[in-house]
C-alpha positions as CSV (number, residue, x, y, z in Angstrom):
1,X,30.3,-4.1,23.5
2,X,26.9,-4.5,22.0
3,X,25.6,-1.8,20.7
4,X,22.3,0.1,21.5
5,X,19.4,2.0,19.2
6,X,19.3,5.3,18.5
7,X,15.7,4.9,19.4
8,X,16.5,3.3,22.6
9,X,19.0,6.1,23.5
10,X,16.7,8.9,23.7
11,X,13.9,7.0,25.2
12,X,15.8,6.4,28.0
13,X,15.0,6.6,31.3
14,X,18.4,8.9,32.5
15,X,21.9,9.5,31.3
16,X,24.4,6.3,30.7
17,X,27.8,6.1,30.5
18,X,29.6,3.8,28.3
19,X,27.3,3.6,25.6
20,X,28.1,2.6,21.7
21,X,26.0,3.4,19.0
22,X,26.2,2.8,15.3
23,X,24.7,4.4,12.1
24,X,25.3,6.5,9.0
25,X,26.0,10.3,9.3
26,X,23.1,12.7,8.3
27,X,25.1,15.9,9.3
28,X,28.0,17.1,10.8
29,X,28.7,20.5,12.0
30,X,31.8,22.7,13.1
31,X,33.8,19.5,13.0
32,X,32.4,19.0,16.3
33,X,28.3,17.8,15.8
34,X,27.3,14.8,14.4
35,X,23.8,14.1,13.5
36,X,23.5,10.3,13.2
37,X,20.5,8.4,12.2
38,X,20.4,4.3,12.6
39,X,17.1,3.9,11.2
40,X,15.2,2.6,14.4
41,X,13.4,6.4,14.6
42,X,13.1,9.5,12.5
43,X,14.8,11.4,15.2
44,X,18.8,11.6,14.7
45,X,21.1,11.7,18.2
46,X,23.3,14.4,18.2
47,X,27.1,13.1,18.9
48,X,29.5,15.8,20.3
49,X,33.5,14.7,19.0
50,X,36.1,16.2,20.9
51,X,37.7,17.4,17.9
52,X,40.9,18.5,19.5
53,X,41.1,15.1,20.3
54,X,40.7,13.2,17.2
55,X,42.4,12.6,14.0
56,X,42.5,15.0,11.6
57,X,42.0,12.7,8.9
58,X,39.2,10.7,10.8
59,X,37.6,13.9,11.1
60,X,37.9,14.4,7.1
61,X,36.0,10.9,7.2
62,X,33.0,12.2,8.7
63,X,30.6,12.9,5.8
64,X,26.6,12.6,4.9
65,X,26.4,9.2,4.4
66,X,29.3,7.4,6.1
67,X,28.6,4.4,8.5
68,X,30.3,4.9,11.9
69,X,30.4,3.8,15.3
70,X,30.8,6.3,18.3
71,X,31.5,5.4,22.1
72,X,30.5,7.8,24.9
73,X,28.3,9.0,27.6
74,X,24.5,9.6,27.2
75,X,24.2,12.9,28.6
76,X,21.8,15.6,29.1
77,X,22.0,18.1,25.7
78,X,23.2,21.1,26.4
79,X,21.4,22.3,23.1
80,X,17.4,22.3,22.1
81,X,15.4,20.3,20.5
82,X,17.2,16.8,22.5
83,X,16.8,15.8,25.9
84,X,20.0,13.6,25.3
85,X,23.3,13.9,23.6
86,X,26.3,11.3,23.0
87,X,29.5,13.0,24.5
88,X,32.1,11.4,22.3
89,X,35.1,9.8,23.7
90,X,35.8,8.0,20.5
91,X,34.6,7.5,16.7
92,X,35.5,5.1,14.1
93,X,34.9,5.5,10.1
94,X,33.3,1.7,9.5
95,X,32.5,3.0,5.9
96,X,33.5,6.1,3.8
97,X,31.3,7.8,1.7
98,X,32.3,10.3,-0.8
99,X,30.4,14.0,-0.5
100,X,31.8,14.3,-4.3
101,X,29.3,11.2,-5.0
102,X,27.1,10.9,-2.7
103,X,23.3,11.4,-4.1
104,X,21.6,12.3,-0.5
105,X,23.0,15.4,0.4
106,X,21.3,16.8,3.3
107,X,19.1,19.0,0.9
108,X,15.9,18.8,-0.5
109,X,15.3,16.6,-3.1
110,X,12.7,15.5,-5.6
111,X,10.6,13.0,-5.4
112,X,11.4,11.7,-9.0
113,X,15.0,12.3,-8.1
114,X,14.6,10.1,-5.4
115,X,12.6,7.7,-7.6
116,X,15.8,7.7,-9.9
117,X,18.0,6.5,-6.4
118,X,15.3,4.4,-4.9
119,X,18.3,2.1,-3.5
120,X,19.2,5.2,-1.0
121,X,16.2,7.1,-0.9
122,X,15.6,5.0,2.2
123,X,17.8,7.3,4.2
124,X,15.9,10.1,3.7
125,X,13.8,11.2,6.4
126,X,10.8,10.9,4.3
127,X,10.8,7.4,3.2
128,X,12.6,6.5,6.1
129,X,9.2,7.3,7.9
130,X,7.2,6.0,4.8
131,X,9.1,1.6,5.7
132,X,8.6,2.3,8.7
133,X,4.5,3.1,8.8
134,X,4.6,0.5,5.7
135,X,5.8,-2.3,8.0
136,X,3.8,-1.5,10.8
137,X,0.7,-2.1,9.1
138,X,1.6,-5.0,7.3
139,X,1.9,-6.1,10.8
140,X,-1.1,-5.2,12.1
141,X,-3.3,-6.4,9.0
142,X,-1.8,-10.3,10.3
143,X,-2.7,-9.2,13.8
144,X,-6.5,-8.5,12.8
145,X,-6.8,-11.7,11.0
146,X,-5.0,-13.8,13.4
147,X,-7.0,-12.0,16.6
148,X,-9.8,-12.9,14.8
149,X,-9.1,-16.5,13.8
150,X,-8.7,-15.9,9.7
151,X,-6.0,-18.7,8.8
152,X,-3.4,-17.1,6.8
153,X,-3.2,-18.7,2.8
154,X,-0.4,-18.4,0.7
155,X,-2.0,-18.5,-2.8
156,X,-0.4,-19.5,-6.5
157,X,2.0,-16.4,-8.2
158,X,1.7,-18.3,-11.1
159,X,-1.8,-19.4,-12.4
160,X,-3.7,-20.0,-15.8
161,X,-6.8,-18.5,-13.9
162,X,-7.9,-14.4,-14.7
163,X,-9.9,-13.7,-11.7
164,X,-10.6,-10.6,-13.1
165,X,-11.4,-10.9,-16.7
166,X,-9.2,-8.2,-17.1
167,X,-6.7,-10.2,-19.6
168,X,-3.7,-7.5,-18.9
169,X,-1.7,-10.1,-17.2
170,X,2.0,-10.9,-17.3
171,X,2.6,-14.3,-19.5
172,X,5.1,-16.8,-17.7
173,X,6.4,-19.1,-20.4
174,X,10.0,-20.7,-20.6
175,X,9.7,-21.2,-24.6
176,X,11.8,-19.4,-26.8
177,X,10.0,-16.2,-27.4
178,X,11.7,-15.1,-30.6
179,X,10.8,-18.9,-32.2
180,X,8.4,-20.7,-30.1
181,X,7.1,-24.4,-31.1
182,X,4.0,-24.1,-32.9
183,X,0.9,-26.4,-33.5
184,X,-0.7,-27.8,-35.8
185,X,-2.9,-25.1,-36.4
186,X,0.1,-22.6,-36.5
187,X,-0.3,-21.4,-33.1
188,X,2.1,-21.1,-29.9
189,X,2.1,-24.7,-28.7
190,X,2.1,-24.2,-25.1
191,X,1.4,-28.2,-24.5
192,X,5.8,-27.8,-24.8
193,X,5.6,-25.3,-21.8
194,X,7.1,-25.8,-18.5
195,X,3.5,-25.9,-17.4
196,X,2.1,-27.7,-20.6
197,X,-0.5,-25.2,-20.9
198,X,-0.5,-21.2,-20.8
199,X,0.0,-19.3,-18.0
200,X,0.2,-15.9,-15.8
201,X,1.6,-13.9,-13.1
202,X,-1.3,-13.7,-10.8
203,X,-4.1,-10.8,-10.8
204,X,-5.5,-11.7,-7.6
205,X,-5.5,-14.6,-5.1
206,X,-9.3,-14.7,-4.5
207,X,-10.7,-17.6,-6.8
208,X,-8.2,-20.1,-4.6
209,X,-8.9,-18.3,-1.6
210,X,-12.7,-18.7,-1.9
211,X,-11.9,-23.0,-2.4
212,X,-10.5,-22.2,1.2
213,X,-13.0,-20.5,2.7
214,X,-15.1,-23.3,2.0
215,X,-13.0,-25.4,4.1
216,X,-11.6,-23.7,6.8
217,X,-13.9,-21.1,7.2
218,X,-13.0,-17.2,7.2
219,X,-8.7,-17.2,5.4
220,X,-6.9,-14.1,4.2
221,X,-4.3,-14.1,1.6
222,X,-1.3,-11.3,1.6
223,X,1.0,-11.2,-0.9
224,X,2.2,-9.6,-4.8
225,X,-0.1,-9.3,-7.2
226,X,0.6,-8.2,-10.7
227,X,-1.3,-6.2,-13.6
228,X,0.2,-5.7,-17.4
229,X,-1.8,-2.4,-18.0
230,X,0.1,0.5,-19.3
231,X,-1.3,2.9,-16.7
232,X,1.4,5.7,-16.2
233,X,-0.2,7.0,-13.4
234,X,0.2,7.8,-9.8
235,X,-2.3,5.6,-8.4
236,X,-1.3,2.5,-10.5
237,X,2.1,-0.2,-10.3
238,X,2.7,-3.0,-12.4
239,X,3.8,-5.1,-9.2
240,X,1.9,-4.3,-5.7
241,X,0.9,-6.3,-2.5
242,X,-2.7,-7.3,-1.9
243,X,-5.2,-8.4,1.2
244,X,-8.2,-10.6,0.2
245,X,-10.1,-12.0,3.0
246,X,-12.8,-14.6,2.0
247,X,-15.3,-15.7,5.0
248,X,-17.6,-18.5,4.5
249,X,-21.7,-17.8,5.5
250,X,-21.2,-14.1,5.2
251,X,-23.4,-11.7,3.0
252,X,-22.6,-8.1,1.6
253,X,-23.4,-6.9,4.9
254,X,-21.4,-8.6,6.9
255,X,-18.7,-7.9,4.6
256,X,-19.0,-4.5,4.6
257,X,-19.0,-4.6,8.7
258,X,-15.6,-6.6,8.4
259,X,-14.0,-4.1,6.4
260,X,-15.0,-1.4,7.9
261,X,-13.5,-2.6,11.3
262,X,-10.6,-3.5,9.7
263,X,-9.4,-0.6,8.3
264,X,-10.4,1.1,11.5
265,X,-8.0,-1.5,13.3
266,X,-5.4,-1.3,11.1
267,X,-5.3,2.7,10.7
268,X,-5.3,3.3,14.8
269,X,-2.5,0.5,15.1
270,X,-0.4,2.5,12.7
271,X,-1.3,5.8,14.7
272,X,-0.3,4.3,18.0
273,X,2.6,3.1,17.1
274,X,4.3,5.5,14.7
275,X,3.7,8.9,16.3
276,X,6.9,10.0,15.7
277,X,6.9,9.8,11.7
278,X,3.3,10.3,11.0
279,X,3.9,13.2,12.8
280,X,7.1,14.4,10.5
281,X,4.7,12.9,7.6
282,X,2.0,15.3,9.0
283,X,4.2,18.4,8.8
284,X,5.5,17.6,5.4
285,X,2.1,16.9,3.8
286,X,1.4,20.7,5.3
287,X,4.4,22.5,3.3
288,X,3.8,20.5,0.4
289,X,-0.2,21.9,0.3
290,X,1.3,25.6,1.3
291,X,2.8,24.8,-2.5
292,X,-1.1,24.7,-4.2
293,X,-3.3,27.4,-5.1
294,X,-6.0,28.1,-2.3
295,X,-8.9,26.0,-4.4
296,X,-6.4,22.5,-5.0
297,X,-5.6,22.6,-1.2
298,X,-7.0,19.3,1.0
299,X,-9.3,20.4,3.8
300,X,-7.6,18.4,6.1
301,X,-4.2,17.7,7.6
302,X,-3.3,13.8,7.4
303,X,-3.9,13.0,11.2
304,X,-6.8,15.0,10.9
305,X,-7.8,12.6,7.8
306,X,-6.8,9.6,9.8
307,X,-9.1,10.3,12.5
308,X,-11.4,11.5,10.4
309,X,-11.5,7.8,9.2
310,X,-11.5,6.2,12.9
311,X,-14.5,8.5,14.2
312,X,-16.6,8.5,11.4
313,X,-19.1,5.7,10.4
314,X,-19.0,4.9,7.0
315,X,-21.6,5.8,5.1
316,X,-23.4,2.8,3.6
317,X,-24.9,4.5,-0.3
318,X,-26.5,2.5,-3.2
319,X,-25.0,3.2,-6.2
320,X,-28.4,3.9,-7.5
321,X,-28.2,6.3,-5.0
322,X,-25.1,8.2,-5.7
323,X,-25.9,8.6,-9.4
324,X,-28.6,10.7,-8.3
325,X,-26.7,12.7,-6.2
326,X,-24.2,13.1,-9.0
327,X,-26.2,13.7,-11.7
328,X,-27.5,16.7,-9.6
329,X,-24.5,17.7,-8.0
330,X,-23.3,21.3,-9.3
331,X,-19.9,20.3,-10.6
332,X,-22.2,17.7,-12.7
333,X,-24.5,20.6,-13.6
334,X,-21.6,23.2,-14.7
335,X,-19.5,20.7,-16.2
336,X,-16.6,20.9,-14.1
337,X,-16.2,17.1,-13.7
338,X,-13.9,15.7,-16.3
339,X,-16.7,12.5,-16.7
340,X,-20.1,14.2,-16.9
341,X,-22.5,11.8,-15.4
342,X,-25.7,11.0,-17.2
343,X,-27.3,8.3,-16.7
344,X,-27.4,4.9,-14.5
345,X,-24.8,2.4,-15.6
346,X,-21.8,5.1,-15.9
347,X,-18.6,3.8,-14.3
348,X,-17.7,6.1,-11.3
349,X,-14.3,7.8,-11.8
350,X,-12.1,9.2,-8.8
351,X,-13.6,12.4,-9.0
352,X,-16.8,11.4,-8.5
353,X,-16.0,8.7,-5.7
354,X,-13.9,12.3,-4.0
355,X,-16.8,14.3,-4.5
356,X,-18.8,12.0,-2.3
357,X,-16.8,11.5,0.6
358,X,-15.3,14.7,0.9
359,X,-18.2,17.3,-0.3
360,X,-21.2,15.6,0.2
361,X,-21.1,12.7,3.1
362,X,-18.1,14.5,4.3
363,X,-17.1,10.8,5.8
364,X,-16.0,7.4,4.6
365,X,-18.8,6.3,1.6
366,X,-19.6,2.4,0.8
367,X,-21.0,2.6,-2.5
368,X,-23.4,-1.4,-2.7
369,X,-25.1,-3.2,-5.4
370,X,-23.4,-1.8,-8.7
371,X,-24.5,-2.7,-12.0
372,X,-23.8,-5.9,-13.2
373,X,-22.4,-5.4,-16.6
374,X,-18.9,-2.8,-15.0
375,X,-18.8,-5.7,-12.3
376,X,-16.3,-9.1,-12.2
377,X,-18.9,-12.3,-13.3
378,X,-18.3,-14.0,-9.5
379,X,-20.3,-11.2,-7.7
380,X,-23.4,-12.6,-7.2
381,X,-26.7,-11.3,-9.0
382,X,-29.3,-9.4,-6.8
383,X,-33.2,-10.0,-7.9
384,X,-33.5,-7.4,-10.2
385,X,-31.0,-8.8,-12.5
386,X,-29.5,-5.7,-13.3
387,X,-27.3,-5.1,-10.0
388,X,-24.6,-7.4,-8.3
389,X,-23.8,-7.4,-4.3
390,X,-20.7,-5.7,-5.3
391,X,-19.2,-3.0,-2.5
392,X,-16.3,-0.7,-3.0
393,X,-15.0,1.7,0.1
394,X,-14.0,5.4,-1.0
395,X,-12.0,7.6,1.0
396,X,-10.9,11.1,1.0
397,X,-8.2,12.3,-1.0
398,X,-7.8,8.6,-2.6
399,X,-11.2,7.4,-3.9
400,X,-11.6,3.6,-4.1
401,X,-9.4,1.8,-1.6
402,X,-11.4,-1.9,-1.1
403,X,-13.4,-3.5,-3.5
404,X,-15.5,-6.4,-2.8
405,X,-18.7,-8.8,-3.5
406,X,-21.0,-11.5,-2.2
407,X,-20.0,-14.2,-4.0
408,X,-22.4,-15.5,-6.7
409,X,-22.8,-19.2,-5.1
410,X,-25.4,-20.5,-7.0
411,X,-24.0,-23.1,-9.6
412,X,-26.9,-22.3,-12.5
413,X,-26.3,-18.3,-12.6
414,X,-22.7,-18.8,-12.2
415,X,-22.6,-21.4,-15.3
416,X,-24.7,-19.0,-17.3
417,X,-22.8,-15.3,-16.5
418,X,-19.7,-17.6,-17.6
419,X,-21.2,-18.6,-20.9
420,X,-22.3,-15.0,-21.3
421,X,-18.6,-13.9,-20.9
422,X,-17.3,-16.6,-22.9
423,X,-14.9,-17.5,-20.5
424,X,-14.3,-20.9,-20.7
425,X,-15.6,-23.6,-18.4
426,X,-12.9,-26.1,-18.3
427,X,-10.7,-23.8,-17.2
428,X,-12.4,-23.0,-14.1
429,X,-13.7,-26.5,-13.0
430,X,-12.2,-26.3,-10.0
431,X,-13.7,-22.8,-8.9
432,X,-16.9,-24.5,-9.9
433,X,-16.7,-27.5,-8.2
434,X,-17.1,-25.4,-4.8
435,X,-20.6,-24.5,-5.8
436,X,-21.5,-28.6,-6.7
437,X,-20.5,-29.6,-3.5
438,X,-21.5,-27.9,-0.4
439,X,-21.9,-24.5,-1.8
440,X,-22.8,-21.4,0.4
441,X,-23.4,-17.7,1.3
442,X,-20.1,-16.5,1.3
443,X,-18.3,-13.1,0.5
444,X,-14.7,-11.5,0.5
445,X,-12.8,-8.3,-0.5
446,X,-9.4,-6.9,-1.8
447,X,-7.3,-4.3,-0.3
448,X,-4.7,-2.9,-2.5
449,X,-1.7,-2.6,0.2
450,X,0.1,0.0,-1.1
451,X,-3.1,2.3,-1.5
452,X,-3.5,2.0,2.5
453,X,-0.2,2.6,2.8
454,X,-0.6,6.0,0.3
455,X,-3.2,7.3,2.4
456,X,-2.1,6.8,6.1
457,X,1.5,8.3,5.2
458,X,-0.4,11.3,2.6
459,X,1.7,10.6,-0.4
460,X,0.6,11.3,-3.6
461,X,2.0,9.0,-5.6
462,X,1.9,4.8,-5.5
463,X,5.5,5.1,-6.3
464,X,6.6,6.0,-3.6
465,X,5.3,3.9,-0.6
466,X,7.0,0.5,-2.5
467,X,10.5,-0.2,-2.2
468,X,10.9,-0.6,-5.5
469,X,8.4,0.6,-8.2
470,X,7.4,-1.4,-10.9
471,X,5.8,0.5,-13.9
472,X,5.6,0.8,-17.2
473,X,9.2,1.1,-19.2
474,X,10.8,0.6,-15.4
475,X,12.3,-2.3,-13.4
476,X,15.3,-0.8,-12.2
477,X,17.1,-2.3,-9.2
């Protein structure tokens, strides 16, 4: 007998007899009620054992965190809170699990506690809900692209490029690191390597994706993407998952209207589809706020922030623009700002990036045409030769959640911002070679996945919406 989804089960249409359904034990009551939870939904089904009927010692079996499988009828619950109920005619123990050992009691827990089991936090409610959003809208983020024609690339993990210029990236050599060959000069020989030459895990697919773009015409890339900083903080993972669409013939404009329309998409799929947990995520962002003083509260519930996003336009500001309003903002003025803004040029810091959307705009803000010298040497170089047609979209709550550019496609500038960063041009002859041989308009951005996934589900920390963190001092499981 094949057995049938929790989910399934209480979405269905009337009572069923003969029904089998298999999962791990959340709670169970008087020996009699059964709270199991198969992972398919938030919501558990209550089973009802005839425990005059069955084995003491299965009985003793039936503990938080045991997988079991119960035959019975689907009936009509005779308690609240269920439409249906499994009337029990039998229940067998397919794995024990020891209440002596057993990590997830059904109590509350910590989140760093739960950080500390992240191989069963999964069968918590909470991060139970946080996969499931987290896979639908990985799903729906190939729907967009596909709907809309993008072809999907896979780019290089390993690569000697820094798209960035950051340098904090994650060396991949297969040389002996206590006594590695060395040169003539006394330095590493990397020309032993696997690779014969030095190389990284990748910062960012969007210098391949671009050489793609120019081909096929509008690709996305999904996949890891890795950054060596020591940031211990809660906005920031060693190893997380990235979105960079690149679309041929389009300006800042037209990449600010993709954006925009695809985080729209992407958010009201999620809503749609996962009612059930967002709700539950809902309700547990609201406790967790009853916890603050009055002036640390959010203004807004999460599916009151997640419409807010869907019926709001985002507001399109210059930065030139919001360092005016900054600079005469009151917190600026009273020196309540951590980062007291001054003058043009300042690199905006979450507070400030919050202070627009949610106190001043009081909607989504797309900050355009930064300075040149805080931006990535690809963006490409507006007129006045101090701004680039750079474009990053804030949100409440979260701050910067895409970043993105009009490429710089002219071959001259590019050579000379290169030379000015003394980034070497051999090493990027390929990237260059776009722009000597049919170069164009063209423009792309990055979404850092596990931010989206941070704001739809209104957790506060990175950790948490990624299987398995990856920070500094930690790569555990």
């Amino acid at each position: 007998m094949k057995h049938t989804k929790v989910k399934d089960l209480l979405n269905s249409a009337k009572p069923v007899d003969d029904v089998l359904v298999k999962g791990w034990v959340r709670t169970f009551r008087n020996n009699q009620f059964i709270a199991l939870n198969d992972g398919s939904t938030i919501n558990n089904i209550q089973c009802v054992v005839d425990f005059e009927n069955t084995p003491a010692e299965t009985l003793k079996r039936i503990t938080t965190g045991a997988a079991v499988a119960v035959k019975g009828n689907l009936a009509e619950s005779q308690g609240a809170g269920q439409k249906y109920e499994i009337q029990a005619k039998s229940v067998e123990i397919l794995g024990d699990s020891d209440p002596e050992k057993f990590p997830m009691q059904p109590k509350k827990h910590s989140l760093e506690f739960l950080r500390e089991n992240a191989h069963l936090r999964v069968r918590t409610n909470v991060f139970g809900a946080i996969m499931r959003v987290r896979s639908v809208l990985s799903f729906a983020i190939h729907q967009y692209f596909q709907e809309k024609g993008f072809v999907y690339v896979n780019t290089p993990i390993i690569t000697g490029s820094d798209a960035e210029g950051a340098g904090e990236m994650f060396q991949v050599t297969s040389l002996p690191v206590g006594n590695p060959p060395l040169n003539e000069e006394g330095k590493v020989d990397y020309k032993q390597d696997f690779f014969g030459k030095e190389t990284n895990l990748t910062v960012s697919g969007q210098l391949e994706g671009e050489t793609f773009a120019m081909a096929l015409g509008q690709i996305y890339t999904f996949g890891p993407t890795f950054r060596a900083e020591n940031s211990n903080t809660s906005r920031h993972l060693a190893e997380f998952w990235m979105v960079e669409p690149e679309v041929a013939f389009n300006n800042l404009d037209d990449n600010m209207d993709l954006a925009e329309d695809f985080i729209q998409y992407v958010i009201k799929y999620a809503m749609d589809r996962c009612q059930d947990d967002l709700k539950f995520l809902d309700q547990r962002l609201a406790d967790e706020e009853k916890q603050k003083p009055t002036a640390e509260r959010s203004e807004m519930g999460l599916l009151e922030k997640l419409q807010f996003v869907l019926e709001n336009n985002f507001k399109r500001v210059s930065y030139t623009e919001a360092i005016d309003i900054l600079k005469n903002c009151k917190p600026n003025k009273n020196k309540k700002f951590n980062y007291i803004i001054e003058e043009w040029g300042a690199d905006l810091q979450s507070e400030h990036e919050r202070y627009l959307v949610e106190k001043h705009f009081k909607s989504p803000v797309i900050l355009f045409d930064y300075p040149a010298n805080i931006k990535a040497f690809y963006m490409r170089l507006n007129d006045d030769k101090k701004t680039v047609r750079a474009m990053d979209i804030l949100f409440p709550g979260i701050g910067e959640i895409v970043g993105g550019s009009e490429r710089e496609e002219r071959l001259d500038v590019l050579l000379e911002k290169i030379a000015e960063l003394g980034i070497d041009e051999k090493e990027l002859w390929w990237y260059l070679d776009t722009r000597r041989f049919g170069t164009a308009t063209h423009a792309g951005f990055g979404l850092g996945f596990e931010r989206l996934v941070l704001f739809v589900t209104g957790m506060g920390n990175i950790r948490d919406v990624i299987p398995f963190p990856r920070t500094p001092q930690n790569a555990e499981f």
